[in-house]
VEXDRENMI-521059 format. One record per residue: residue number from 1; x, z, y of N, C-alpha, C in turn; residue in three letters. Coordinates in pm, whole numbers. Example, Ala and Ser with C-alpha at 12.3 -4.5 7.8 and 13.67 -1.06 7.14 Angstrom:
pos n_c1 n_c3 n_c2 ca_c1 ca_c3 ca_c2 c_c1 c_c3 c_c2 code
1 1319 780 -569 1230 780 -450 1320 780 -330 ALA .
2 1285 708 -225 1367 714 -106 1290 787 3 SER .
END
This chain:
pos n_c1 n_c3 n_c2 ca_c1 ca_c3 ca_c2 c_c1 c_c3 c_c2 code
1 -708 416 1084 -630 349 1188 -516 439 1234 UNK .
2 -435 444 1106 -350 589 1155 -182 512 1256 UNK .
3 -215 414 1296 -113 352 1331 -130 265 1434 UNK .
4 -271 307 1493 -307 222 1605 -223 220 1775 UNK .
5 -211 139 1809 -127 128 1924 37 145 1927 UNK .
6 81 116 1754 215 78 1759 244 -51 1748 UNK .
7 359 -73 1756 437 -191 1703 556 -164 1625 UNK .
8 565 -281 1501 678 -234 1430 742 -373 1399 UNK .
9 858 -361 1339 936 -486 1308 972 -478 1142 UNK .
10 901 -590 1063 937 -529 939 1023 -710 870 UNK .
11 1144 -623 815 1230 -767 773 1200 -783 614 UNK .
12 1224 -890 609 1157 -960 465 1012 -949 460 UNK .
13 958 -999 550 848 -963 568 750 -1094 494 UNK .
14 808 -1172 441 729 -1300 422 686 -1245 269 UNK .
15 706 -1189 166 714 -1203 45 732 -994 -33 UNK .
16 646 -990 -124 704 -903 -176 646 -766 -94 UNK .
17 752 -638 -111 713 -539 -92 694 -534 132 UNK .
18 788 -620 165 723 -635 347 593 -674 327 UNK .
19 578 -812 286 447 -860 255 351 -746 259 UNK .
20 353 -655 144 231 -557 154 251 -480 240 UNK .
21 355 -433 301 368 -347 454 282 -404 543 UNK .
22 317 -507 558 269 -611 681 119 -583 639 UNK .
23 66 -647 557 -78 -595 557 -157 -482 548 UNK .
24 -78 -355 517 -108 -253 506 -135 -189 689 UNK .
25 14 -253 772 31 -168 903 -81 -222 986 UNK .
26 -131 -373 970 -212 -421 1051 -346 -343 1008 UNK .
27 -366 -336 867 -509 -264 848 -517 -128 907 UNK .
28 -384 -66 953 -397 68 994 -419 58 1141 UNK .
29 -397 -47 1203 -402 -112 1322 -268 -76 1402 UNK .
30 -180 -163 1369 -36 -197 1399 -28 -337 1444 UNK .
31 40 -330 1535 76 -500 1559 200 -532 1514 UNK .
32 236 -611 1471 351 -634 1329 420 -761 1385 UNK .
33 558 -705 1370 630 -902 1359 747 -850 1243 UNK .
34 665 -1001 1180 742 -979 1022 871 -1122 1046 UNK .
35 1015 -1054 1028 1083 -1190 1029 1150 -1171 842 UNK .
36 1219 -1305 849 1287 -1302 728 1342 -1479 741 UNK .
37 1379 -1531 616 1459 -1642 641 1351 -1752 653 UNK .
38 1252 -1725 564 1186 -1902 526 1067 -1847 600 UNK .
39 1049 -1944 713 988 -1938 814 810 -1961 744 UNK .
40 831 -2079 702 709 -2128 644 599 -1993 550 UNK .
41 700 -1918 472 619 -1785 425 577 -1708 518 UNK .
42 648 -1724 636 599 -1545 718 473 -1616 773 UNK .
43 485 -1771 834 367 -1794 857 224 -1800 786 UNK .
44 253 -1812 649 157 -1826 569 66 -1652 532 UNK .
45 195 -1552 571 119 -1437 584 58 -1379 717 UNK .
46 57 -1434 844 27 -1430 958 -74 -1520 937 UNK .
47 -124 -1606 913 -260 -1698 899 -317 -1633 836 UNK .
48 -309 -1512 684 -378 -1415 649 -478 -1323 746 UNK .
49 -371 -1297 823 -451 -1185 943 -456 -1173 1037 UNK .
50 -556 -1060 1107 -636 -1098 1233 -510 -1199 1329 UNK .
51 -609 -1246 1385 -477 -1337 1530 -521 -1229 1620 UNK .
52 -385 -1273 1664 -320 -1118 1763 -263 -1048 1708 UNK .
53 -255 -1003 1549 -182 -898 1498 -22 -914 1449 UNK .
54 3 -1017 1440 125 -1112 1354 186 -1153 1467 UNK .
55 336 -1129 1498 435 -1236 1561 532 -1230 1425 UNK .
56 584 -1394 1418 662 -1446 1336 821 -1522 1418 UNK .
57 939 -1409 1329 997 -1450 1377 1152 -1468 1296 UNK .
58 1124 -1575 1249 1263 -1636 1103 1399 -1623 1166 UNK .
59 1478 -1602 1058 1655 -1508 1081 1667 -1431 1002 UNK .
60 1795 -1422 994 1878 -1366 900 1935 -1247 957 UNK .
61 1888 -1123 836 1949 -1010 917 2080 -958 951 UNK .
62 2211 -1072 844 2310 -1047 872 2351 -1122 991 UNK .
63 2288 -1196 1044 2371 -1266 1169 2341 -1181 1278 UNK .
64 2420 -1144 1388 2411 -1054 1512 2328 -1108 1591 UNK .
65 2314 -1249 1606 2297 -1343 1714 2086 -1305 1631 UNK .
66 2084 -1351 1538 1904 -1315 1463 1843 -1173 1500 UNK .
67 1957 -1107 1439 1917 -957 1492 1862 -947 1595 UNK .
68 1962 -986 1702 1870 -992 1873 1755 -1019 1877 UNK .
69 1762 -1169 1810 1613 -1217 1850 1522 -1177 1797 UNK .
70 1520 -1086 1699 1386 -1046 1600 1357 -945 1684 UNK .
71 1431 -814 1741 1407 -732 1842 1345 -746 1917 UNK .
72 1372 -870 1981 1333 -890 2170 1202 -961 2114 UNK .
73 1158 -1056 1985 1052 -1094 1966 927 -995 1939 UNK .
74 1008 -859 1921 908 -757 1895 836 -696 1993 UNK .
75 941 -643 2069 906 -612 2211 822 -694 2262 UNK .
76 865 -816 2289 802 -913 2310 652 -878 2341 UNK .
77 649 -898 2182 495 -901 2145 422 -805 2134 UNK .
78 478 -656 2104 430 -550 2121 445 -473 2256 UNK .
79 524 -486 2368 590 -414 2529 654 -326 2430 UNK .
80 682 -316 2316 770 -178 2285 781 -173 2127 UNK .
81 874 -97 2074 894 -66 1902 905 62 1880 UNK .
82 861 95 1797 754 214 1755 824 232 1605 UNK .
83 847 126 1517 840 125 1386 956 16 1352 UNK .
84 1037 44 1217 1156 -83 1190 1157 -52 1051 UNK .
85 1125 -120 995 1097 -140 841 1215 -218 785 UNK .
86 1346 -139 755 1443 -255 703 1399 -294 547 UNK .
87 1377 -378 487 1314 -446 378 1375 -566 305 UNK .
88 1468 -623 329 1539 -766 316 1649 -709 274 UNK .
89 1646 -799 118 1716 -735 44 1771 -831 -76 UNK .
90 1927 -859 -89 1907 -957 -246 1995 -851 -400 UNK .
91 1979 -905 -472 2090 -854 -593 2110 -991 -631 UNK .
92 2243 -961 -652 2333 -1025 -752 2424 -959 -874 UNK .
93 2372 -1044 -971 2429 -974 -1106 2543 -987 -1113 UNK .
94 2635 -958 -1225 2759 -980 -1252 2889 -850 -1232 UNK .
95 2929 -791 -1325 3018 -677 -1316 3108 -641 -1246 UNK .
96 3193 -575 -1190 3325 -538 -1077 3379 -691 -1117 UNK .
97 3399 -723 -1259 3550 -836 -1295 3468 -969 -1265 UNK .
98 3359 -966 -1293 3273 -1074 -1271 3220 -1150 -1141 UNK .
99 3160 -1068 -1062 3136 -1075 -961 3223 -1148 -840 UNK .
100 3162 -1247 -768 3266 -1376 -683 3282 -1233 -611 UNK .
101 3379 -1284 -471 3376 -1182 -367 3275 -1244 -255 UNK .
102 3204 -1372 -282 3110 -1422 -193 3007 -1335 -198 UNK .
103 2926 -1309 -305 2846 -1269 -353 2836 -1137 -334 UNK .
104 2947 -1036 -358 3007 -916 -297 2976 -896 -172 UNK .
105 3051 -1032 -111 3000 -977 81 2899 -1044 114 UNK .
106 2850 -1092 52 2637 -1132 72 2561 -1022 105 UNK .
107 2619 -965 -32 2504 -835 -80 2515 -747 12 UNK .
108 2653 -687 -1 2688 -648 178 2611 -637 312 UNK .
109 2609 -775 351 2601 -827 477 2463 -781 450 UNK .
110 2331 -809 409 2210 -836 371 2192 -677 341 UNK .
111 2243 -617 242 2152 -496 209 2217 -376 289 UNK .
112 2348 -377 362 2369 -250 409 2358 -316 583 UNK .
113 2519 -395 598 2540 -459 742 2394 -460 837 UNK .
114 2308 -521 759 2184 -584 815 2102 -453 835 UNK .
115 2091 -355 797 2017 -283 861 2080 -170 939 UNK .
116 2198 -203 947 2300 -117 1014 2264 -223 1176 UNK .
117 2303 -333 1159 2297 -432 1262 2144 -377 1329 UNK .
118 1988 -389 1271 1874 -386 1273 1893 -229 1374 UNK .
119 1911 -155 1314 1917 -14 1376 1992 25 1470 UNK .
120 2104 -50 1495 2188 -32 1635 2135 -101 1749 UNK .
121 2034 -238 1751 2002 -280 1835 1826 -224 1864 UNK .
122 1767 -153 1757 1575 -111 1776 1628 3 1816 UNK .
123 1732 86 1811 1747 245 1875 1731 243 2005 UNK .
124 1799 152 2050 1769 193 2236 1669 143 2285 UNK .
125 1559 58 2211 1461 40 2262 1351 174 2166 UNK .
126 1368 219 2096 1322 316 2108 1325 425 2127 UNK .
127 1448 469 2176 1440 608 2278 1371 577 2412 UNK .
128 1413 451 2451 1345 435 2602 1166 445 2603 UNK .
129 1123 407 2451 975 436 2462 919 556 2434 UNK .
130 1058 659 2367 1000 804 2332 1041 816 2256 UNK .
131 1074 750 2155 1108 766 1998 1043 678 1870 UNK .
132 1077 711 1731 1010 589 1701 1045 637 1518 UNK .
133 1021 520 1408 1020 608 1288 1064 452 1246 UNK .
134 1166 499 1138 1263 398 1080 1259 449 961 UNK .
135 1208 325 872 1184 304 707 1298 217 660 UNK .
136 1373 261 536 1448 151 513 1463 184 355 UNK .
137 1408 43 288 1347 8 152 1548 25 82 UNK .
138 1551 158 22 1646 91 -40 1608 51 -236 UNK .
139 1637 197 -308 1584 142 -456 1625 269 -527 UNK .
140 1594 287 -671 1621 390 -786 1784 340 -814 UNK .
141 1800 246 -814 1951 176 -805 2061 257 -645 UNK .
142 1973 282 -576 2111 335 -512 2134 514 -570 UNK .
143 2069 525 -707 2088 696 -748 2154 686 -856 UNK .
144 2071 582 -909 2171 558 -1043 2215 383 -1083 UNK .
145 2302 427 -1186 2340 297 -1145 2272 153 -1251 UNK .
146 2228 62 -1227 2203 -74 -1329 2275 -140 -1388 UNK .
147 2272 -172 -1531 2339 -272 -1593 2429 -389 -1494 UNK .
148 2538 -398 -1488 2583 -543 -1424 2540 -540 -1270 UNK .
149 2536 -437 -1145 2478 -440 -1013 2556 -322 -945 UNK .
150 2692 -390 -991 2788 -305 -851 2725 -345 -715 UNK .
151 2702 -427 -685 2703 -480 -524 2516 -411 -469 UNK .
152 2454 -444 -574 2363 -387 -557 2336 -277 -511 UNK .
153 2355 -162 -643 2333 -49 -655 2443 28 -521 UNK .
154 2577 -47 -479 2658 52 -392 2622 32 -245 UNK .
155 2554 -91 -268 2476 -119 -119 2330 -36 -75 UNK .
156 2267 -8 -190 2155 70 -186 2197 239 -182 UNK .
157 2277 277 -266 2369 387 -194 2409 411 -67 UNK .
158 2465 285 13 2533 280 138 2375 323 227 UNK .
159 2268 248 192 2173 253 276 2134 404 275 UNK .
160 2111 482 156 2105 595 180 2148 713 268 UNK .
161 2269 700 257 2361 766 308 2371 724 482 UNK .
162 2350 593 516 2306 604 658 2166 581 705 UNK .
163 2062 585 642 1956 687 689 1996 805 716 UNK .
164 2027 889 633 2066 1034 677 2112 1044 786 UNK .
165 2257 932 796 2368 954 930 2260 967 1055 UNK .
166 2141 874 1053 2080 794 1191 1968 914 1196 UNK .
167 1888 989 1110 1818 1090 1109 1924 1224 1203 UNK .
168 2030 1231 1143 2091 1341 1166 2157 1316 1365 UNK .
169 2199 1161 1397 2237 1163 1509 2115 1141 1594 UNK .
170 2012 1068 1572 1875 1020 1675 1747 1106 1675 UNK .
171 1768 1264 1576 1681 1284 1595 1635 1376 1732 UNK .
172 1776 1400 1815 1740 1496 1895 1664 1334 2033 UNK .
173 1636 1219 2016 1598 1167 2069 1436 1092 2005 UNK .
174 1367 1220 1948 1239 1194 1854 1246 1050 1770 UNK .
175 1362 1024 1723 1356 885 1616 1382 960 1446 UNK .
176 1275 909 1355 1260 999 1245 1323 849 1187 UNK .
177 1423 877 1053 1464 800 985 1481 841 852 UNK .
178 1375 771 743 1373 812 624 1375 632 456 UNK .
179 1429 711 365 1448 590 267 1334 583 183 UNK .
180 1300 493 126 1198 479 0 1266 403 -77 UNK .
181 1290 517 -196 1342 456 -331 1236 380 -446 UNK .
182 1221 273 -460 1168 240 -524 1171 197 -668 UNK .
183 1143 204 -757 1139 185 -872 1117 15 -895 UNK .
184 1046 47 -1066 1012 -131 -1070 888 -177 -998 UNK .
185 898 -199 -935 755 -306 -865 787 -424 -868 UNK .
186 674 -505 -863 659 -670 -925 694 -705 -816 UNK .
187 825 -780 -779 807 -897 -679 901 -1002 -737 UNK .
188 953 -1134 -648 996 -1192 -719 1150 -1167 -757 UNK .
189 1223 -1092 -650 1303 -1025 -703 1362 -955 -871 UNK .
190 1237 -874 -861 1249 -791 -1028 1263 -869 -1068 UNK .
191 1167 -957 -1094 1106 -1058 -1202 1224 -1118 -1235 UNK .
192 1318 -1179 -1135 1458 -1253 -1157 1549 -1101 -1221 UNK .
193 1567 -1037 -1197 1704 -950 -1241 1621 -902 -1379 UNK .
194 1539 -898 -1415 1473 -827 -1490 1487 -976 -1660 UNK .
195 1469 -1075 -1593 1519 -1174 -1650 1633 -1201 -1722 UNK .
196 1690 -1192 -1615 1847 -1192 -1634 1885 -1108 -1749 UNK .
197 1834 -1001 -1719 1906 -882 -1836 1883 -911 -1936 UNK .
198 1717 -923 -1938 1621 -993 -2095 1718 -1083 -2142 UNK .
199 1760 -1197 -2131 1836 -1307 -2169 1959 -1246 -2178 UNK .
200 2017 -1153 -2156 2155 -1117 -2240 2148 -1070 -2334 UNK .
201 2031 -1003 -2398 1990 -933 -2506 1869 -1012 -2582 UNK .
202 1810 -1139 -2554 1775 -1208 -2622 1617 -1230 -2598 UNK .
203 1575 -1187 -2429 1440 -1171 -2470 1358 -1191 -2355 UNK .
204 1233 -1282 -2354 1177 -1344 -2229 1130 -1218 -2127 UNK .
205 1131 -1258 -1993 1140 -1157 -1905 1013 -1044 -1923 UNK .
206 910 -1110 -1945 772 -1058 -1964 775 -983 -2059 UNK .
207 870 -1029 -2179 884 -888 -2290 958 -808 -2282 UNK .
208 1050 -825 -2165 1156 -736 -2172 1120 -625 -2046 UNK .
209 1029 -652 -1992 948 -577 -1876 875 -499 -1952 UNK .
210 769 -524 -2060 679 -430 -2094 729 -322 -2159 UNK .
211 904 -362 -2216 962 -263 -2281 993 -196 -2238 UNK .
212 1077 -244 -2130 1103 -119 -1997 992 -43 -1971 UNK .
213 846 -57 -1947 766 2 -1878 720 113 -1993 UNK .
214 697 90 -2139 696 176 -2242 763 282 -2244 UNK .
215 897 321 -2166 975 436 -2151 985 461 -1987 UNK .
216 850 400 -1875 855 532 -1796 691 610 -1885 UNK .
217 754 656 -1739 634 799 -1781 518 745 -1712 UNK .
218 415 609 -1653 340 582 -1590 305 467 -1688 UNK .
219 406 409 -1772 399 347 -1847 342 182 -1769 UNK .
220 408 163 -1653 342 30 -1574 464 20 -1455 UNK .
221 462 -95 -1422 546 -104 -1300 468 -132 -1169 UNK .
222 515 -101 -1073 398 -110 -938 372 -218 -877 UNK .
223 262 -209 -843 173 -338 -773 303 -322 -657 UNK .
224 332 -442 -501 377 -414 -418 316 -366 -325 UNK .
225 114 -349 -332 20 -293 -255 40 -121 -268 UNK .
226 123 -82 -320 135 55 -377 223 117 -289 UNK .
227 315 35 -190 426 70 -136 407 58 -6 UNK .
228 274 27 13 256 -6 187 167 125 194 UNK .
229 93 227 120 80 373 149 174 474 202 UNK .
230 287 460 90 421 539 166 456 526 290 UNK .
231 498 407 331 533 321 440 465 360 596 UNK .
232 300 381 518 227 389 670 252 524 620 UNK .
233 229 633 598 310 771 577 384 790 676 UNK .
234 511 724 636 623 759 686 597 707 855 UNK .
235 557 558 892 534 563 1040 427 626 1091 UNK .
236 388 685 1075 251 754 1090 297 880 1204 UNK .
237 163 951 1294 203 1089 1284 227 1200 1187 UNK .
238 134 1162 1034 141 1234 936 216 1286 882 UNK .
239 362 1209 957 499 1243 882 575 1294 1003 UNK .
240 538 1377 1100 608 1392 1220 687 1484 1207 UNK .
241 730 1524 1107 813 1634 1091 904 1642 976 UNK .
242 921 1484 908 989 1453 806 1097 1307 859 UNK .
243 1204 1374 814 1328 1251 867 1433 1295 769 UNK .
244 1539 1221 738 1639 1222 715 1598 1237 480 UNK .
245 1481 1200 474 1406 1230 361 1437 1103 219 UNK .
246 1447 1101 123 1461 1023 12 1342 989 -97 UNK .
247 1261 931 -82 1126 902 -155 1179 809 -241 UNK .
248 1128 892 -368 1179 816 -493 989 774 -487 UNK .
249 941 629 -522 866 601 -549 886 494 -683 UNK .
250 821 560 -815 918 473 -927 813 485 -1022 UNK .
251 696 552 -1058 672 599 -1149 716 704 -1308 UNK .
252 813 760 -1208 867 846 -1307 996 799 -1344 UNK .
253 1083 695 -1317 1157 609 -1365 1305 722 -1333 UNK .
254 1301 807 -1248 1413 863 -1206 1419 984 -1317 UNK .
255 1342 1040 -1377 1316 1153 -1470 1355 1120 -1592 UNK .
256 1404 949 -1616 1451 923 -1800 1509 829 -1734 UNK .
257 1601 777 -1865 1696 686 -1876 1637 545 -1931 UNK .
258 1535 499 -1804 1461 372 -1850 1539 289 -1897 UNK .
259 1615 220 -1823 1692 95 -1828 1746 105 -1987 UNK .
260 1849 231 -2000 1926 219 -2130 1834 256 -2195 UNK .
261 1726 345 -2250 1612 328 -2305 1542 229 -2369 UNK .
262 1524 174 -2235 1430 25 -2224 1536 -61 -2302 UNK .
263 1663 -95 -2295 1726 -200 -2365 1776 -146 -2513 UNK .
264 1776 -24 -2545 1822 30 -2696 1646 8 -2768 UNK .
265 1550 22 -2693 1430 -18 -2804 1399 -169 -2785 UNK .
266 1452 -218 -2681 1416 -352 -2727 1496 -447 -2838 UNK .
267 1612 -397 -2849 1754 -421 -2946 1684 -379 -3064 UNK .
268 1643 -232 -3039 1591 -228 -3150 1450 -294 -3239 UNK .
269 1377 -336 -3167 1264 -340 -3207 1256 -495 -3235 UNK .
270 1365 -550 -3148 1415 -692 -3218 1463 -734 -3285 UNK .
271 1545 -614 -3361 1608 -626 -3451 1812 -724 -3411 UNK .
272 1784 -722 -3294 1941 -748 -3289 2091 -682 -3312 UNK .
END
């Protein structure tokens, strides 16, 4: 119960790698409000667990006006925030020449704006409670870069780089702010970009995954139950002395050149 008597706010919380946060913080005994867009999922993971532990509260993290309300729903429900799990996240494929500029300022708005937005409005409610510990999911993509995922990969960069900023200005007000880079883990996300790629090179997603996974060094891609350990880590006291930090969690994926790897043996081994 290494997390008992907080509250945290974790976005994208309906699906995917929040999903296993969310169940991970409540088992540590956290009281959790998971928002994200499709209302109907966050509820369906709040009927999962204990009542009392779950406030649900749908919005979009790029709108200012959502932002508010996911905050004040936290407080709300917890008297206070303790924990902010930025997690909500899209990619869109398509190269610098390719790429709409809609799509450009989506990715934007959603993977950097939005937790820039998220963190300017949970800071002053958590200095006023003492301080507090800020997780924000970016990826192995904001280090290096992916096939076809400018918007992606420079938004997951951006996130990097202001964790640090918010570690380096909030910590003299006990707020620890650290990233988790993640590798491939199954959600439905991967599964789509991971697709995508397969089909430019000729090959169903499921085969073009195991090929990738043949050139890390774990030789598997991660459950999303794998990522809610780090997570309570990082909000934890366990980590009271770590901020401004970069957790590559990948299975090795940062140590080789999976991707181009992964697509020169599948070319090859397909014979294309």
């Amino acid at each position: 119960m290494r997390l008992e008597g907080k509250t945290a706010l974790i976005t994208g919380g309906g699906s995917g790698i929040g999903l296993a946060v969310a169940e991970r913080f409540v088992a540590e005994g956290a009281k959790v409000c998971i928002t994200g867009r499709r209302k109907e999922m966050l509820e369906k993971v709040a009927d999962k667990l204990p009542k009392g532990t779950v406030e649900v509260c749908s919005g979009d993290v790029s709108k200012e006006e959502d932002v508010k309300a996911m905050v004040d729903a936290t407080v709300k429900f917890g008297g206070k925030l303790d924990v902010l799990v930025n997690n909500a996240g899209i990619s869109m494929i398509g190269s610098i020449t390719d790429l709409s500029m809609d799509n450009w300022l989506k990715t934007l708005s959603i993977n950097l704006t939005g937790p820039f937005m998220m963190m300017k409005v949970a800071i002053p409610h958590m200095i006023k409670s003492g301080g507090g510990s800020i997780i924000n999911i970016a990826s192995v993509g904001g280090l290096r870069c992916l096939p076809e995922r400018p918007a992606y990969c420079s938004t997951k960069a951006g996130l990097i780089m202001l964790t640090k900023q918010a570690a380096m200005d909030y910590g003299k007000d006990k707020i620890r702010c650290n990233v988790v880079c993640p590798g491939g883990v199954k959600t439905e996300m991967t599964e789509a970009d991971f697709g995508q790629i397969g089909k430019m090179i000729g090959m169903e997603t499921d085969a073009f995954v195991k090929e990738i996974s043949l050139e890390m060094p774990l030789r598997r891609f991660a459950d999303i139950h794998e990522m809610g350990g780090i997570c309570t880590f990082l909000a934890s006291d366990d980590s009271s002395f770590m901020t401004g930090a970069e957790l590559v969690i990948d299975g090795g994926t940062a140590i080789v050149d999976v991707v181009g790897a992964g697509i020169s043996g599948a070319v090859r081994r397909a014979g294309v």
